[in-house]
C-alpha positions as CSV (number, residue, x, y, z in Angstrom):
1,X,-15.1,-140.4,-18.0
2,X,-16.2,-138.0,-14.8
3,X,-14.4,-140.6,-12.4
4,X,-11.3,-140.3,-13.8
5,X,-12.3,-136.1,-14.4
6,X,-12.7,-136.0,-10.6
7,X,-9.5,-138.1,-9.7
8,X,-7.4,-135.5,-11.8
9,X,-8.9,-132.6,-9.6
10,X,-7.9,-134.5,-7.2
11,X,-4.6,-134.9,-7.4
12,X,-4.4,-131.4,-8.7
13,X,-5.4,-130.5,-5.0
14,X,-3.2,-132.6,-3.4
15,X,-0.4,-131.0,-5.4
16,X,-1.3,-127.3,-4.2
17,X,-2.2,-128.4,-0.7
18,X,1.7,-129.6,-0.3
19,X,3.8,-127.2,1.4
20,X,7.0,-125.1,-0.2
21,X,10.1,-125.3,1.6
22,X,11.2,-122.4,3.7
23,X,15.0,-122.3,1.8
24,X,12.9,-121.6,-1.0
25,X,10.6,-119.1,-0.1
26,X,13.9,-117.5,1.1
27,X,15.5,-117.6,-2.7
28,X,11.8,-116.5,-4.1
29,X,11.8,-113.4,-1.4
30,X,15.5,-112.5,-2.2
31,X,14.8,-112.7,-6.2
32,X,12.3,-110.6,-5.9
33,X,13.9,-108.2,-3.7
34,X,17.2,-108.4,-6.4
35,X,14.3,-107.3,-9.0
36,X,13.0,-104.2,-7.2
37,X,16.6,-103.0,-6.4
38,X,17.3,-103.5,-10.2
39,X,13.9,-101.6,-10.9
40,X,14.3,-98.9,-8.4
41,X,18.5,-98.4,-9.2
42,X,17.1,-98.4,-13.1
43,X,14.6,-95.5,-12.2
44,X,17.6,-93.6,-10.7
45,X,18.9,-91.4,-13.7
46,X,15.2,-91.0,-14.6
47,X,14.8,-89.5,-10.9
48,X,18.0,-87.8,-10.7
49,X,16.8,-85.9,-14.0
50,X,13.9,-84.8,-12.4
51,X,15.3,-83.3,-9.5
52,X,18.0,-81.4,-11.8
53,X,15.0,-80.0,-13.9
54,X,13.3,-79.2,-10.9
55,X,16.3,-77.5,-9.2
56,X,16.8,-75.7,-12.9
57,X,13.1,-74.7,-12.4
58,X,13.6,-73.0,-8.8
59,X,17.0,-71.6,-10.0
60,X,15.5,-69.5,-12.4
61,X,12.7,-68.4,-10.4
62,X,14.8,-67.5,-8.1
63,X,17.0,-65.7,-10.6
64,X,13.5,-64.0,-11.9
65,X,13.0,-62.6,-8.1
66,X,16.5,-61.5,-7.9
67,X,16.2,-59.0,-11.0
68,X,12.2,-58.4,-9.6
69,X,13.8,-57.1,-6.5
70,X,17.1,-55.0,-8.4
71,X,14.7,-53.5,-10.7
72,X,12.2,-52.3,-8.0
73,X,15.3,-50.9,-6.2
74,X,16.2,-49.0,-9.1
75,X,13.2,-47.9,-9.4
76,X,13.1,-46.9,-5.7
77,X,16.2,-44.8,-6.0
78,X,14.8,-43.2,-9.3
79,X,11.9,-41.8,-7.5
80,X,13.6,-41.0,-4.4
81,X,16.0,-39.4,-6.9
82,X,12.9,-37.1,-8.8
83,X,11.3,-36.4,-6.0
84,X,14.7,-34.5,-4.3
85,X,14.6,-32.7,-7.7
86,X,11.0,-31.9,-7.4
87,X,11.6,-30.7,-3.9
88,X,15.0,-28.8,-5.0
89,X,13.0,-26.8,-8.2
90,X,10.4,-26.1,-5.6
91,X,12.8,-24.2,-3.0
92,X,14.1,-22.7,-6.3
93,X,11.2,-21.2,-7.7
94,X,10.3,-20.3,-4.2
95,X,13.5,-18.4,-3.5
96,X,13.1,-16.7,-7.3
97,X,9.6,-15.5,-6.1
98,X,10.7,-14.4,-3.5
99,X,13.9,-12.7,-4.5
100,X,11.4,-11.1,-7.5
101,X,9.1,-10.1,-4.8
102,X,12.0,-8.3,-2.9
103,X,13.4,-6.4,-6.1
104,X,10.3,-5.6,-7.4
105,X,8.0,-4.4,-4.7
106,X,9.4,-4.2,-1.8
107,X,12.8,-2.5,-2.7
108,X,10.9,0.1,-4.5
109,X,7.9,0.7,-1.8
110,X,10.9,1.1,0.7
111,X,12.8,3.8,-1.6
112,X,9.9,5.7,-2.1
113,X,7.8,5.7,1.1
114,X,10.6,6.0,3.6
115,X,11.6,9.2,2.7
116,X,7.8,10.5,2.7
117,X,7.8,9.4,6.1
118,X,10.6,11.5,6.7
119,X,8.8,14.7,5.3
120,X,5.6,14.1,7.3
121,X,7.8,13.6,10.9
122,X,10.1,16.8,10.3
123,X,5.9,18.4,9.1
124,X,4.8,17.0,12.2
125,X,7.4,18.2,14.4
126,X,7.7,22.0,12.7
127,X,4.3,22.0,13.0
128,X,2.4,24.3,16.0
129,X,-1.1,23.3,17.3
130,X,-1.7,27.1,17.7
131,X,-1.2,28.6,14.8
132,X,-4.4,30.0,14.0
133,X,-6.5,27.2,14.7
134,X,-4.7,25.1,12.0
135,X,-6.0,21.3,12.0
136,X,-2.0,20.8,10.3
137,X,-0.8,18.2,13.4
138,X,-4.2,16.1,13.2
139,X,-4.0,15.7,9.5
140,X,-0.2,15.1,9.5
141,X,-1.4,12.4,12.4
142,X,-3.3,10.6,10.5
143,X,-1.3,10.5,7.5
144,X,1.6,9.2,9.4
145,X,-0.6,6.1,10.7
146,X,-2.2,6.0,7.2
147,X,1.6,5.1,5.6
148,X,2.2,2.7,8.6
149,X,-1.1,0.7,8.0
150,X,-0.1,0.6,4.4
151,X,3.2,-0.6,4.9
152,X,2.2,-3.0,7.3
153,X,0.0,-4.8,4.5
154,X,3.2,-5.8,3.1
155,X,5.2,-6.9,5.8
156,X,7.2,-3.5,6.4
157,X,7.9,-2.2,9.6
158,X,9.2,1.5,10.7
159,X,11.6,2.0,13.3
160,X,13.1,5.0,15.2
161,X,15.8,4.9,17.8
162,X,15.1,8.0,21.2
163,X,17.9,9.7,22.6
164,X,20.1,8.1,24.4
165,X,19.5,4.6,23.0
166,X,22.6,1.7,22.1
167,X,24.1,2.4,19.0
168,X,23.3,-1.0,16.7
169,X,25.4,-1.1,13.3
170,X,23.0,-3.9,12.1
171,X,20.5,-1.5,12.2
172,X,21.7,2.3,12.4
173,X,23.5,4.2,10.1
174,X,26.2,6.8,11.5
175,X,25.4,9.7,9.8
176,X,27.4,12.4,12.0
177,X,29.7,12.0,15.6
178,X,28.6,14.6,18.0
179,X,31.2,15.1,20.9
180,X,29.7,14.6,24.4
181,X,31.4,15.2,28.2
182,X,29.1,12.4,29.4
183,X,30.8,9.0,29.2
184,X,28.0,6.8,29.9
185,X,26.9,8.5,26.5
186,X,29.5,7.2,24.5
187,X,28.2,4.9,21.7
188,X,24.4,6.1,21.7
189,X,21.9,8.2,20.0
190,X,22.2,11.7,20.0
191,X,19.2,12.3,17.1
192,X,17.5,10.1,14.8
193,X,17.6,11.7,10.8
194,X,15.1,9.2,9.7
195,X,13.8,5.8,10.2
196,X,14.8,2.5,9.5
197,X,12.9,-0.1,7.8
198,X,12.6,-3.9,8.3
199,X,10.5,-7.0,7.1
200,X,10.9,-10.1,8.9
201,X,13.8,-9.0,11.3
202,X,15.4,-8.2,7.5
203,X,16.9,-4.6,8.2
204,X,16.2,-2.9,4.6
205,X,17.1,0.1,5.2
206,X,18.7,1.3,8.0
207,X,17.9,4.3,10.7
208,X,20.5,7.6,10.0
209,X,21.4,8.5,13.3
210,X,23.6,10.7,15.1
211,X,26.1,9.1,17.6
212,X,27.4,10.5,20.5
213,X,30.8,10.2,20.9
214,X,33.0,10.6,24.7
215,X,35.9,12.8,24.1
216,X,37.8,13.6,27.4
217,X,38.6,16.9,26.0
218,X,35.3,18.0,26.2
219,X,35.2,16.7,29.5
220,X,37.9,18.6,31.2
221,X,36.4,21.8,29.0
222,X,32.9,21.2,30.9
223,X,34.6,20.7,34.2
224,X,36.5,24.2,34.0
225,X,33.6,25.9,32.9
226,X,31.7,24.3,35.9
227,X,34.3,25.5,37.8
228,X,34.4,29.2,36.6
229,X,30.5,29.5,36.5
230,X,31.0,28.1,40.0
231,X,33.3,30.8,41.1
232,X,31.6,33.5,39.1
233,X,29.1,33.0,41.4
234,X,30.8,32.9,44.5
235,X,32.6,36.3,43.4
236,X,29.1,37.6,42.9
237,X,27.9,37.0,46.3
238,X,30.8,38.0,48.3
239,X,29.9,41.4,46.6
């Protein structure tokens, strides 16, 4: 019973130890190849899926980013949009404070203190440094530079025009034409009534002033008068 065990081994070795022909390996190779196309052309739809879901996927993310992106620019040009307002009601309530400002103080301080100024130059000018020993011009002084230094705290500044200055209509008020032979004084200062007021290179009130005016008139009625004091004189000596 083991010898004929061992000669069926044997054969079985023999049998295995044989070698397969290369035409068939071919058609084994080729089968097999066959197989995995099948397989692999079978797995297409599956894969083809796959790739749609995943294209599907990015579609919509990218569709998410898209309305991310609009909905930070809207909200971009809402706040650009406020803070113009913001910026708009704060030149508002600036100008308001500052036109309240104007009507309320400085309008009134101008009406009222100008004209006192007025009243202490015409004191200070009427008044005589000899009359008795009277201290008048130093206290009208320094109640003159007193109003100034008050105004001043609020931005106001007095003006006065000499004799003889350019006649400004920004700034001066015409209040009478005086006639003049001089025509290089034509258009200028003759007096100043009382002084102007500013804040800010803002005239508020203006200087009254009287304006010299050329006339040639007055000319030729200055040049005979030269003319007859000139002979008067001449007559005089020949005498």
């Amino acid at each position: 019973m083991q010898v004929s065990d061992e000669s069926e081994r044997g054969d079985d070795m023999k049998l295995s130890d044989r070698t397969v022909p290369a035409w068939l390996k071919e058609i084994v190779h080729f089968v097999a190849k066959q197989h995995h196309i099948k397989q692999t052309v079978d797995q297409l739809p599956k894969m083809i899926s796959s790739m749609e879901a995943t294209i599907a996927g990015q579609n919509q993310i990218i569709r998410g980013l898209n309305q991310g992106v609009g909905t930070l620019g809207r909200m971009f040009q809402d706040l650009l949009q406020t803070s113009q307002l913001l910026e708009n009601a704060s030149k508002e309530q600036k100008l308001l404070s500052e036109r309240h400002y104007q009507e309320h103080v400085i309008d009134p301080l101008v009406r009222s203190v100008v004209p006192l100024v007025h009243l202490v130059d015409e004191a200070r000018q009427n008044s005589s440094p000899d009359e008795g020993g009277s201290n008048h011009p130093t206290v009208l002084d320094a109640v003159h530079k007193g109003i100034q230094e008050f105004l001043f705290n609020y931005g106001l500044e007095l003006f006065q025009s000499k004799q003889g200055a350019a006649f400004d209509r920004q700034s001066m008020l015409p209040i009478q034409i005086e006639s003049t032979n001089v025509k290089n004084l034509d258009f200028t200062v003759a007096r100043s009534l009382r002084c102007g007021a500013r804040r800010d290179q803002r005239i508020l009130r203006p200087e009254d002033v009287v304006v010299y005016r050329f006339e040639a008139q007055a000319a030729r009625t200055a040049v005979a008068a030269a003319v007859v004091n000139k002979n008067e004189s001449f007559s005089t000596k020949g005498e």
